[in-house]
N, C-alpha and C positions, 0 to 999 in steps of 0.2 A: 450613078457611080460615086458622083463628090458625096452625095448627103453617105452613102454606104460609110467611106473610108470617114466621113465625118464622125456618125456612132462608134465606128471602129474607137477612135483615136478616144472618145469621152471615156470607152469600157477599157480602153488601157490606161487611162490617164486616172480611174477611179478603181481598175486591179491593182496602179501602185499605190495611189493615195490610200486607201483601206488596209494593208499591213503595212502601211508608213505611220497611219495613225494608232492602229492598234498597238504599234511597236514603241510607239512613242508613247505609247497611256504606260503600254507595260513600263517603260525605263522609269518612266516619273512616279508610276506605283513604287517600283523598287525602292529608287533615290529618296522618296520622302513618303515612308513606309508611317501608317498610325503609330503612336508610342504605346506599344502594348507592354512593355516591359516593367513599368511604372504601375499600370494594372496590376502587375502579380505582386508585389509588394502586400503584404498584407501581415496581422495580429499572428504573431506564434503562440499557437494553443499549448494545452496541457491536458492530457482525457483522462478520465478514469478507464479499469478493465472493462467496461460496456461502452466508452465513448462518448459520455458524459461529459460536457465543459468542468475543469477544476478551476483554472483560472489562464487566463486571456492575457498578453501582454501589449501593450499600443503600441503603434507606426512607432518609424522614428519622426513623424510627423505629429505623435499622438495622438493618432485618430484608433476609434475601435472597428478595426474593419476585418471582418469573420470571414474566411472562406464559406462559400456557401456554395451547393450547387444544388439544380431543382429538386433532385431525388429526396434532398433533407426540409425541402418547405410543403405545406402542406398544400395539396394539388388542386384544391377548392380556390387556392390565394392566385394560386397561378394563374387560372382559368379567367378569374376575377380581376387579374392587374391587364392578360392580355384584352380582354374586354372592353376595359376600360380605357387603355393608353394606346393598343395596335391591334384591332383585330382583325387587319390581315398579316398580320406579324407570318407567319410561315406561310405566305406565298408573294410575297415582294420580295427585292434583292436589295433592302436597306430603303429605298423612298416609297412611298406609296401612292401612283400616282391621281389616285383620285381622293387620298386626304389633300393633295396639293391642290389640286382642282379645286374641291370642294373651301378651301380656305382662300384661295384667292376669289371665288365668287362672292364670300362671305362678306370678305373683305372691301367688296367692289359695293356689293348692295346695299351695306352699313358704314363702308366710311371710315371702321375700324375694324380690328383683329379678333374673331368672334371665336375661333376655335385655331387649333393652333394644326401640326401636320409633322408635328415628329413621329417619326417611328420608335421603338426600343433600340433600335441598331444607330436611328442618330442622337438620343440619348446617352446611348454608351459610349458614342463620339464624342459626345461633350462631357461624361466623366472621366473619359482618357485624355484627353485636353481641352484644361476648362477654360472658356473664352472670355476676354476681359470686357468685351462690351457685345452689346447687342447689334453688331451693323450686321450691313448685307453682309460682308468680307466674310466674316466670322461665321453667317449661316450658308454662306455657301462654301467654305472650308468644313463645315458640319455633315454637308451633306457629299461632299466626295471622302470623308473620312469614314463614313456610313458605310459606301462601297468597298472602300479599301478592306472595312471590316468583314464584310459579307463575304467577301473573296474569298478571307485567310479561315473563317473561323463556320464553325456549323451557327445552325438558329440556336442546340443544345449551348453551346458553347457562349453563344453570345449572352443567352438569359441569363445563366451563369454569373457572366461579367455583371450583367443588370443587376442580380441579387446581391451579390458581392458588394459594389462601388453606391448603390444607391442613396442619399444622403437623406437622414433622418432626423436633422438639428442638434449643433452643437456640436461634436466629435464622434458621432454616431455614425455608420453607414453600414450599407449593408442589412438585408432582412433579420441577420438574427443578432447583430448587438440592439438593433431596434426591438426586435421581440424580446432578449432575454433586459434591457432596459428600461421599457414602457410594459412588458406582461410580465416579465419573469420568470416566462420560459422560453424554450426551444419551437423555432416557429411550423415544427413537423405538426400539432395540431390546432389551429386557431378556430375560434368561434367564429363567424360569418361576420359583426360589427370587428371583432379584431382585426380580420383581412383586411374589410373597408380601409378602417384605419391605415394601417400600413400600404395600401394603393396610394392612398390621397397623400401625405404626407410627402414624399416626395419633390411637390409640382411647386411645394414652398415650404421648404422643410422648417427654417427658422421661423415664420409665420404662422407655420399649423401644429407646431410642438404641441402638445397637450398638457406638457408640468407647465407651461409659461401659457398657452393660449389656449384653454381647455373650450371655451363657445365656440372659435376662431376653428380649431380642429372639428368639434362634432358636427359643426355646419359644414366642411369637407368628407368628413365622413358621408353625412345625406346626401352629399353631392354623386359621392361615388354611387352609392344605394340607388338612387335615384334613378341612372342613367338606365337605358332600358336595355343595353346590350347584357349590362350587370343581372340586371335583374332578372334576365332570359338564364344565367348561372345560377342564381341563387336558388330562385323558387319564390312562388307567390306569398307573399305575406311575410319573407324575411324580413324586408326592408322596414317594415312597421314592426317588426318584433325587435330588429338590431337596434333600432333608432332610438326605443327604450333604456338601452344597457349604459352607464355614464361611463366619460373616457376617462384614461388614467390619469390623477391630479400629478403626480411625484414620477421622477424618474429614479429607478433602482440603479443599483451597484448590478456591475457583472459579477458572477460566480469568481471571488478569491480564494481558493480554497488553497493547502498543501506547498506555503509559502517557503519552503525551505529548501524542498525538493526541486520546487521549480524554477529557482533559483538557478540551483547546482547543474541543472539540465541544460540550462541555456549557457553555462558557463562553458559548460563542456564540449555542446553541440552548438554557437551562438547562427550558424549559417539555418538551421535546421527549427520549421515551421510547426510540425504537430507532433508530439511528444505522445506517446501512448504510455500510461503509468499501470502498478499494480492494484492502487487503490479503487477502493470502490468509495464515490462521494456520501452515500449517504454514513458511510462510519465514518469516512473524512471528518464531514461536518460534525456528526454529532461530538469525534472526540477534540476536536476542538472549541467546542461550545462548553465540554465539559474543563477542559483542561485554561478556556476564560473565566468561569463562573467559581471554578476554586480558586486561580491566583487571585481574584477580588476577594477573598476569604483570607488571603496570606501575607505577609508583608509586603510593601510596595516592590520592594527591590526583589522580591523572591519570584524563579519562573516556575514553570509545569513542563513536561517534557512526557510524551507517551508516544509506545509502537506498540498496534496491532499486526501480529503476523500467522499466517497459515499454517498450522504445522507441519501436514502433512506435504506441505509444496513448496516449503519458503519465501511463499508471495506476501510481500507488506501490504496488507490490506488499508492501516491507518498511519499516519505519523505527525505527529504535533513536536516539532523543534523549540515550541515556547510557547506562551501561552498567548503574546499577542507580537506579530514580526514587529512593529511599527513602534513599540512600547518601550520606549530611550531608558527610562529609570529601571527598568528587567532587562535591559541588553537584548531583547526580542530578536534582532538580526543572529545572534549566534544561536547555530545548531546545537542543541544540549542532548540530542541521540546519538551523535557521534563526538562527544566529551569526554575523555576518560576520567575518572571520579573514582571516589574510593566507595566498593561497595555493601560496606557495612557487613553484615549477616546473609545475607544472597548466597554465600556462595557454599554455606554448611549444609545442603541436600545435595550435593555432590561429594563434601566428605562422607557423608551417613552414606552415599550410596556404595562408595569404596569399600566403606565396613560392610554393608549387606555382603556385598559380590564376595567379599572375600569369607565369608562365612564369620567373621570375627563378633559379630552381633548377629539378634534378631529383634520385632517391634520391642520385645517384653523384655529383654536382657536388661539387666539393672546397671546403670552407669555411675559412677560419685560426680556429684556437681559438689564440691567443698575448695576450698583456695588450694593450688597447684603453685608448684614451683617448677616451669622447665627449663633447665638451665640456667637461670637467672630471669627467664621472660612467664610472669604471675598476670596471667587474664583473668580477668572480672566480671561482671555480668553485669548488664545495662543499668540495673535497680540497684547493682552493690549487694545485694544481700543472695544466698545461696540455698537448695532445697534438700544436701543431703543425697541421699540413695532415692534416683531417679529411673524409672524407664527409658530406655532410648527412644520410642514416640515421645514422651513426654521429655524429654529434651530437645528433642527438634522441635516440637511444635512451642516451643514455651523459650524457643532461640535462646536456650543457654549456653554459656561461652567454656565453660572447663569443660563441659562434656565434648562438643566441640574440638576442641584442642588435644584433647585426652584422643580422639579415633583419627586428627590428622597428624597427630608423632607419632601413630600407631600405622596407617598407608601411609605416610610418608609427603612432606610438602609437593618434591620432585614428582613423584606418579601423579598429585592434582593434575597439576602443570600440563604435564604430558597427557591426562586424559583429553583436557581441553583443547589440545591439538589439534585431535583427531575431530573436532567441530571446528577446526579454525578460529580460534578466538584464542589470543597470545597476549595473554597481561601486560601492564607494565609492570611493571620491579622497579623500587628504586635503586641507582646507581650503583654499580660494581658490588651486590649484594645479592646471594644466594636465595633462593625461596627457604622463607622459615617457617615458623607456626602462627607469623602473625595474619598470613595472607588467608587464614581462616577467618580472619574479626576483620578482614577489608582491607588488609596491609597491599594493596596492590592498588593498580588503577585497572579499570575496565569501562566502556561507553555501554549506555543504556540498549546501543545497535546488538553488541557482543553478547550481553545479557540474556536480551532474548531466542537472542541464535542459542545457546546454551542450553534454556530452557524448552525451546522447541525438542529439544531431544528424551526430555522426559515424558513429553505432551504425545511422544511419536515413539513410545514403546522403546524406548535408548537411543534410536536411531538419529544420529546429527543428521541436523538440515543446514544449509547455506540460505542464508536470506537473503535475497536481493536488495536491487537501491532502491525499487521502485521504477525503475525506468531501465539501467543498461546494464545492469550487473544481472547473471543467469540464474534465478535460485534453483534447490533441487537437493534430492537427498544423498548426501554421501556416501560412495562406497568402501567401502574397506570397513575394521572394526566398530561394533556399538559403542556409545561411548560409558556408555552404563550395560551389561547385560539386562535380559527383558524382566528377570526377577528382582533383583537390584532398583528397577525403576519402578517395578510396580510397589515393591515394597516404600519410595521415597513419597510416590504419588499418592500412594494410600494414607501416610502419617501426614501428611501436608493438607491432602482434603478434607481431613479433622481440624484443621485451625479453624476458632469459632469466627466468625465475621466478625467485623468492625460494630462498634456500636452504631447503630440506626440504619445498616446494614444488612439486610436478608440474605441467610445462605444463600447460594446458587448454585452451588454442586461444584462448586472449581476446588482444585488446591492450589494455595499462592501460599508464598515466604515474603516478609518484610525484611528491610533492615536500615540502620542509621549508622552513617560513618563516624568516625571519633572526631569529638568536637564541635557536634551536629550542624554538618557540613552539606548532606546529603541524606535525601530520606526517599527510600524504595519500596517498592513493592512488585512482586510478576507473579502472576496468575496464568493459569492454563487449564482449559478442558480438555476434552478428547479431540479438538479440530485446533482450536486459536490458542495463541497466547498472546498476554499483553501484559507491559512490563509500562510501570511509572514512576519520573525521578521529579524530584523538589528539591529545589536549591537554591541560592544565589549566584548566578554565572560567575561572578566574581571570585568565587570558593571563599568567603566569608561564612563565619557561624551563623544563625538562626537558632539562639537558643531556645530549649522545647520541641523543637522538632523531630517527630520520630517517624519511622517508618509506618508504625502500627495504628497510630495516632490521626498520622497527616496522609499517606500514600494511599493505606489500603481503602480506605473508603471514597479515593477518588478512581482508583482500582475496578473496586466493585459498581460505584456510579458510573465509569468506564463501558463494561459490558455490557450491563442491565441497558444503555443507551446505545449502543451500538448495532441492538436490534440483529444480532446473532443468535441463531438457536443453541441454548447453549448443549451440546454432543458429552455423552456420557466418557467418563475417565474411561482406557486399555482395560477391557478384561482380567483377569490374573490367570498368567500366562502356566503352564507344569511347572511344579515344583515352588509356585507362590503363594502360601498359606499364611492365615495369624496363627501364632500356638501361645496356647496360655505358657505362660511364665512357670509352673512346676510340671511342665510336661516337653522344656525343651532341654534337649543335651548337656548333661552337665558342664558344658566347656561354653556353652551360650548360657548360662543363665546370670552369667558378672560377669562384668568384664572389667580387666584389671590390667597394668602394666607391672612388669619390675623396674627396678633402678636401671635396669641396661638396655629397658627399652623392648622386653621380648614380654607378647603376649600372652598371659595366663589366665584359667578360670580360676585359680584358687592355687596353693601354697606348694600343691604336688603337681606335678606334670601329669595330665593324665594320658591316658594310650587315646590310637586314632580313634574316631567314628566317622564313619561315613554319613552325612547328614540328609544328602541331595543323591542320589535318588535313597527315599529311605526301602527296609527292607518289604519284600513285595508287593513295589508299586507296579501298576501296570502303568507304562507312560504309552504314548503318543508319539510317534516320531513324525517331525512334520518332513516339507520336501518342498522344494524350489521350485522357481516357476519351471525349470525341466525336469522336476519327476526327482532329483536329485537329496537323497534323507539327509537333512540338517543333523549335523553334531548335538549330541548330550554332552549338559552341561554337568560336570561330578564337585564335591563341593564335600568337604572334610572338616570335623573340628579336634581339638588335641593333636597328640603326639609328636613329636619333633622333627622338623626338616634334613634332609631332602627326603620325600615319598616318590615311591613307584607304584605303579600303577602297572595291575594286571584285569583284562579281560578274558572268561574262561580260559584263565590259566596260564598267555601270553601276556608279555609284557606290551604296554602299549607304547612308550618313548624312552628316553633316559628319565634319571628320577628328578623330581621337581621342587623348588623352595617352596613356590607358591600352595597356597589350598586349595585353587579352585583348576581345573584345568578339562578338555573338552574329549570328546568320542564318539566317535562316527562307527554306528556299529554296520556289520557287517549283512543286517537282515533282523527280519522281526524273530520273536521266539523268545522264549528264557534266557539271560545269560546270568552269569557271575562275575561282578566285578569285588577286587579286591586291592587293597592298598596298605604296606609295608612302610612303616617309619625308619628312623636311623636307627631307634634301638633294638629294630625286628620285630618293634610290637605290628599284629596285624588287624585288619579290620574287613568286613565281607558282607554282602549283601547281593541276594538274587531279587532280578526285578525280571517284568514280563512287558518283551518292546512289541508295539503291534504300530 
């Protein structure tokens, strides 16, 4: 009976001690929990649109330490680090009891410490709190922080940390500033002596660098090879092929790329680790290698400033803020894509386009380029000297300034203005000052960002796009009005894709306009094909001259070097849309074949007013009527030259609105078939033409 009640009393005295102790691990787990928090501190990235590092920023420890987790290393390495450092790593709980075993025997038989008995889980205990000496205290705080860990986190989780925090000499940690460091890439696929590498590396990271200890390191390497659990991963005869391969002498830079950007990102978001951008690195690079290699061609003080963009989507593919961030005597830290600057001749394929749309011109209409007086404000032309009776292609392309001038007193400075609205992009003006005719030759400020937004819209069939920042702004195409109709652009894109290239230059199928600001201040260029546009300024941040500098001279052939490197296919110009034709010069309507002003400013072909014509649809054209993405028939565009304002507009025989100043005005017919449209001036002269809608 005593011994009975005696077992009784040990199984209740050891049913309370066992959740007294368990209760008590649990409190002191709580109470002094691993510092995992310090762990997630790591490098804010920067990606491109596939995820590509662009540029990395260090701790505020400055150390480069990469998020990593296994899915992104290559699964050869993994296979090969657990082999090598734990491989019973996924079936222990952080110790392993017969690497202990087995190191205290080692220990016992030799005297000394022959093989060591950490696991990956008490490894990542000593990279979450590194211990400042080597005693027992320290390894047995190692080894219940091992636990603690295992508790909280999966084995996924844990490697993780391993890949992460792992030290690789110097300010490096972590597998892939080591890999993108010492290989120069991305450690998703390494060669077999690579991986070694990066196992051993580790175990004495300052000791086995390879830029500082390159023997010290390949004799770690071998070591790794060597082992046989390795070698059970690798396969027969790696180990004498890797052993071949020599290690890296120099350690690289990480991926800097998109310096302005990334900047502004972190500015924005400073809490916020991985930045997903619009760029794609490999045009990054290139236009930055191009946008270095010309300001070493340019004055010291002078930068490069380029944006590549989408047309079709408004995604900035490239953007170079300067030619070098870093570069004190170019002001390198200041963004020159978002500077407003005066932009020279840029902005006359949006006058010409105003004249198209309005029917007041076509390519061949003859314009005067001779000295004007308007108003008292006499523009000039680059070279000073003048050509006489010019074609309108041949005044656009040849950026002459009184022709120019002469079609925006004719639309009007205000409707510019207002077109470019409707793209978002809102000039400056100088102070308490109307728009005049000077903001034809650059009298305005606009940033290289604006520009290209601009230009996207002729790249995109009229249609404005919104550009993005690269990172938080949404791009996308706008709704509401084009900003150029689709004839109007095809007709700017077509005379623009005739400017001959730069000297040393190869066509490439683009059209681009140059321009230099007054006082050459500023020298541009933007080009676009049927997908990208890319626009490039030269300057001195300061807004000092650079005499010589021109557009033509200095931009476009960093333009064209631009593209040709950016490794884009370059996509053919919009089609030409209904109603977008060349007509020879004596076969277009009397009222398009000059174009003239009077004293008051009203548009004439010659000395007589003449009666209307209807230009657009001419007489029996069959057109096309297109239709929406519901089925829904797009408006015809109607387009008049002569006779006097206001016109009314009749469709078989109904009028279609009230009557209109404008020439050009739209109609939604009612179904295919024949119709008759007709149009009445002020003085009742008429005008009439039957087309066939299908």
């Amino acid at each position: 009976m005593k011994r009975r009640w005696k077992w009784l009393g040990v199984a209740a005295a050891i049913a309370v001690a066992v959740p007294a102790a368990i209760f008590g691990l649990n409190t002191a787990d709580r109470a002094f929990p691993p510092p995992l928090e310090g762990a997630r501190i790591v490098s804010s990235e920067v990606l491109d649109a596939d995820g590509q590092l662009l540029r990395a920023f260090a701790t505020p420890e400055g150390r480069w330490r990469l998020k990593t987790t296994a899915d992104e290393v290559d699964p050869q390495f993994l296979r090969m680090l657990v082999a090598y450092e734990d491989r019973r790593f996924y079936e222990h709980r952080g110790i392993d009891p017969y690497a202990v075993a087995r190191a205290v025997w080692q220990f016992i038989s030799h005297g000394r410490i022959v093989s060591g008995a950490s696991t990956l889980s008490m490894q990542v205990a000593r990279l979450i709190e590194p211990r400042q000496s080597r005693s027992l205290d320290a390894k047995l705080l190692q080894l219940v922080r091992a636990l603690q860990i295992e508790r909280r986190l999966t084995k996924a989780q844990i490697l993780d940390l391993y890949l992460t925090l792992a030290p690789y000499g110097g300010n490096l940690e972590g597998i892939r500033a080591a890999s993108l460091a010492y290989f120069g890439k991305e450690p998703r696929r390494l060669t077999v002596p690579e991986a070694a590498m990066l196992v051993a590396i580790p175990q004495l990271p300052e000791k086995r660098r390879p830029d500082r200890n390159p023997a010290i390191a390949k004799a770690a390497r071998q070591r790794v090879l060597e082992r046989l659990a390795v070698s059970e991963v690798i396969g027969e005869g790696e180990a004498e092929r890797a052993a071949l391969v020599p290690v890296p002498s120099r350690r690289l830079q990480l991926p800097a790329y998109a310096a302005h950007l990334a900047e502004a990102a972190r500015r924005k978001d400073p809490a916020k680790t991985v930045f997903q951008t619009t760029l794609r690195r490999r045009i990054q690079s290139e236009l930055e290698t191009v946008a270095r290699e010309a300001a070493s061609r340019l004055d010291p003080k002078v930068s490069v400033a380029l944006i590549m963009a989408d047309a079709r989507t408004g995604e900035i593919v490239g953007e170079v803020g300067s030619a070098d961030y870093f570069d004190a005597s170019r002001s390198g830290w200041i963004d020159m894509t978002r500077m407003p600057r005066s932009p020279g001749s840029t902005l006359k394929p949006f006058i010409y386009g105003l004249a198209f749309e309005e029917g007041l011109v076509a390519q061949e209409t003859i314009i005067e380029d001779r000295p004007a007086d308007f108003f008292g404000y006499r523009p000039r032309n680059f070279d000073m000297s003048y050509q006489g009776d010019v074609t309108i292609r041949d005044a656009l392309q040849l950026s002459l300034n009184v022709p120019a001038v002469r079609l925006l007193d004719a639309v009007g400075p205000t409707r510019l203005l207002m077109r470019f609205r409707r793209a978002d992009v809102r000039p400056i003006l100088p102070d308490n000052e109307a728009p005049g005719l000077a903001i034809g030759l650059g009298g305005l400020g606009i940033n290289l960002t604006d520009l290209v937004q601009l230009y996207a819209a002729l790249a995109n069939s009229g249609k404005p796009v919104r550009l993005g920042d690269g990172i938080h702004a949404e791009p996308g195409v706008f709704a509401g009005d084009p900003l150029l109709d689709p004839v109007a652009t095809w007709n700017v894109a077509d005379v623009l894709s005739g400017v001959i290239a730069p000297a040393g230059s190869r066509q490439r199928g683009i059209a681009y306009k140059t321009g230099t600001s007054y006082g050459y201040r500023d020298a541009w260029s933007v080009g676009f094909d049927g997908r990208y546009v890319l626009g490039v300024w030269i300057g001195r941040p300061d807004n000092a001259a650079v005499p010589g500098m021109a557009g033509y001279a200095n931009a476009a052939p960093i333009l064209f070097e631009a593209f040709n490197r950016s490794g884009v296919a370059i996509t053919r110009l919009p089609s030409a849309p209904p109603g977008a034709v060349r007509i020879a010069q004596a076969e277009l309507p009397i009222s398009q074949r000059r174009f003239a002003t009077t004293a008051n400013g009203l548009v004439v072909a010659s000395t007589r007013e003449p009666a209307p014509q209807i230009v657009y649809p001419p007489e029996g054209a069959h057109v096309e009527l297109g239709a929406d993405a519901a089925g829904i028939a797009q408006p015809l565009t109607l387009k008049l030259q002569g006779g006097r304002a206001p016109f009314r507009w009749l469709a078989n025989g109904k009028p279609m609105a009230e009557p209109l100043r404008r020439r050009t005005t739209q109609w939604t017919p009612d179904g295919a078939g024949y119709s008759t449209l007709t149009v009445i001036d002020a003085a009742g002269r008429a005008a009439s033409v039957r087309v066939f809608l299908q």
